[in-house]
N, C-alpha and C positions, 0 to 999 in steps of 0.2 A: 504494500500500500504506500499510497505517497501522501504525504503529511501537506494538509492547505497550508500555503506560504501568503495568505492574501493578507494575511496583517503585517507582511515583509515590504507591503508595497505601500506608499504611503507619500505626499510631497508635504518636504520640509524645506518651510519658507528661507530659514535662514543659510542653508545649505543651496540650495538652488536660483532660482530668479528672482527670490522675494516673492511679496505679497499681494494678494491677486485685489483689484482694484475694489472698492467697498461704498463709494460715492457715485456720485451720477458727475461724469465728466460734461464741463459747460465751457471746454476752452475754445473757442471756434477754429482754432488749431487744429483739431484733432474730431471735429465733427463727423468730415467725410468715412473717418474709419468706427465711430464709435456705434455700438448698438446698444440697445436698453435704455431703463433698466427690465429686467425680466422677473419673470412669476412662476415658480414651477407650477405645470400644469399638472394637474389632479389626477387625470388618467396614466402619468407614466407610467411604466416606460411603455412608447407610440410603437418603439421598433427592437423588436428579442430576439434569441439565440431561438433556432426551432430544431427541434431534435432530431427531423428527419434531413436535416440538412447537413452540408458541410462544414457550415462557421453553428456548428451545437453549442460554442462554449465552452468555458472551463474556469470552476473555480466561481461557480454564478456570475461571470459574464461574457462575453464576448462576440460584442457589434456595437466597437465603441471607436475612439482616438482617427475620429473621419473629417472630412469636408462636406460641406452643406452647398451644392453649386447651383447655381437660377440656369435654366434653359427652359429656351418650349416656355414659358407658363407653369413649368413644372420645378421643382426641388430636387435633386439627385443627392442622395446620403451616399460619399463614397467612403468606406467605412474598413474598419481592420477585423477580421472576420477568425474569431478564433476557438480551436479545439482541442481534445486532447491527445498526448504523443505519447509515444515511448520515451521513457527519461534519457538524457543525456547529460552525463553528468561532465560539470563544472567545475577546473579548480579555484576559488578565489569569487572574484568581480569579473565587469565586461565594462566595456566602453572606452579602454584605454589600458590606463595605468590599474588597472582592478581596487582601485579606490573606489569607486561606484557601488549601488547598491546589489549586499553580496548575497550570493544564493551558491547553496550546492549543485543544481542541477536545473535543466529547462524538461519541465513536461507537459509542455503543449507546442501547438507549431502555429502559422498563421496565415491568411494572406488578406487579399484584399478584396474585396465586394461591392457591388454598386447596387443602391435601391430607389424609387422614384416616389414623387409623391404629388399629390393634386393639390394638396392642402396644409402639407409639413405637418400634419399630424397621423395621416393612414399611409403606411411605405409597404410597396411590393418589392420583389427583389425581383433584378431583371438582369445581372450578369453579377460574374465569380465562380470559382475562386479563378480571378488573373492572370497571377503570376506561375505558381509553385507546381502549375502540372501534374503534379508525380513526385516530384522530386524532393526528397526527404531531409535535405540538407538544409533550404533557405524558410525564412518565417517572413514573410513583410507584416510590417506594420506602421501604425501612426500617421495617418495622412495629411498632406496641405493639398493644396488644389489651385493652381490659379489658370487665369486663358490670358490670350494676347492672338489678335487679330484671327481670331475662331479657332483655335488651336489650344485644346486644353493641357495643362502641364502639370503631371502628380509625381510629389514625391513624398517618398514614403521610407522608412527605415528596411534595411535587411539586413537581418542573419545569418550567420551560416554556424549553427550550433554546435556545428565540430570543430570550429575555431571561431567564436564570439571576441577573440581580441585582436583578430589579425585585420587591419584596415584594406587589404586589398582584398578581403572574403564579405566587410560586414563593412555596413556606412548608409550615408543616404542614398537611394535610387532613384532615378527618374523613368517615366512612362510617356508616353505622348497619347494625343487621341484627338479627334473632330468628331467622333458621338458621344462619350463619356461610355460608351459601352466595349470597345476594342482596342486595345494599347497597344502601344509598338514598345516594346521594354527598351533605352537607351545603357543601360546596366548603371554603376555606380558614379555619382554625381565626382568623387573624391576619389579614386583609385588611384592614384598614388601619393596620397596623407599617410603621413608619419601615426596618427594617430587616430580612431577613429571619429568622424564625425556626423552625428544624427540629431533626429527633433529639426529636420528643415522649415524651417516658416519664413514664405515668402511674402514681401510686405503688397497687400491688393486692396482696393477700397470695399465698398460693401455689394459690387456686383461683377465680384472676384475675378475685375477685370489687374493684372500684375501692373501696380507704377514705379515709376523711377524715382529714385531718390539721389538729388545732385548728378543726374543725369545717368544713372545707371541702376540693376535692379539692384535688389536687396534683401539677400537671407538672413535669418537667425538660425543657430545653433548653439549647440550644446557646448557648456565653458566658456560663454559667455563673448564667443566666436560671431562673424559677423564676416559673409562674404558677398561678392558681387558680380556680375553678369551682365554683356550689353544684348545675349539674345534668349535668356532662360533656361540656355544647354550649357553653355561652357561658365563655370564659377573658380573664382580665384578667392 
């Protein structure tokens, strides 16, 4: 049996990015990007793991850390769709220096999923799992999502469980697509980083169209890292 590690998982404000915003932003600075405030809605959760599927979950969740994209009139939930695996075990951390949060082992795998929605509150699924095929090695996860000139652009974290610290197996990936439903995988955004880097967010307004910032795009990542791109493929 494998022991729930869900209380291993957990964001600490002071370790990580700080603290997640707790007012209603009024700077007109920062309008075009801001949304709310919000109200959890009474019926959640709108969209769940279904157990004849392939993203069943694990650990009570998984169809979560997605993008919310507008097309059509419609809502696309591109989402990190996940289940359970055969253990592989871990020594240490991942994400680097194995300073990160530590776990013995990965026993689930993941990929990634698309579901639609008329109303942002009833979703179907209508494509996934994307990436992983078959293939028993890589887990995607975590999605951002933005377009530029009808051209959607997802990136999303991958694993390769058999080596979680080596940055040319595991990092950010990118996908391409013009329906939200069929990707072109582009493979690893960072393949050859020293170290690895994931949690891509790229900076888009609120009809997740990608903007420049000082005339060029703009990601966040992980450690506080901060890279840029003049066409949403090639990042330095």
């Amino acid at each position: 049996a494998v022991a729930d590690k869900s209380k291993d998982w957990h964001y600490d404000e002071n370790k990580y990015w700080g603290g997640f915003a707790r007012g209603i932003c009024r700077d007109p600075i920062y309008t075009p990007y801001f949304l709310g405030p919000f109200i959890k809605y009474k019926k959640s959760p709108v969209f769940a793991p279904a157990a004849d599927s392939w993203d069943c979950g694990h650990i009570g969740g998984g169809v979560h850390n997605g993008s919310a994209v507008q097309k059509d009139g419609k809502i696309f939930y591109i989402y990190r769709g996940e289940m359970p695996h055969k253990l592989v075990e871990v020594e240490g951390g991942f994400g680097g220096d194995g300073t990160d949060i530590v776990m013995s082992g990965f026993d689930y795998i993941c990929d990634i999923g698309v579901a639609e929605s008329d109303d942002g509150i009833h979703f179907r699924r209508v494509a996934g799992p994307l990436f992983r095929n078959g293939d028993e090695d890589y887990s995607f996860e975590d999605v951002c999502c933005v377009r530029k000139d009808g051209i959607y652009y997802l990136f999303c974290n991958r694993w390769n469980w058999n080596a979680p610290k080596d940055p040319s197996q595991s990092g950010v990936f990118l996908a391409v697509s013009k329906d939200l439903l069929h990707w072109e995988p582009k493979g690893l955004v960072f393949p050859n980083a020293k170290e690895i880097h994931r949690n891509a967010c790229v900076v888009q307004n609120i009809t997740n169209d990608a903007v420049k910032v000082n005339g060029r795009y703009m990601m966040y990542l992980n450690n506080g890292l901060v890279a840029y791109s003049d066409d949403l493929l090639h990042w330095e």
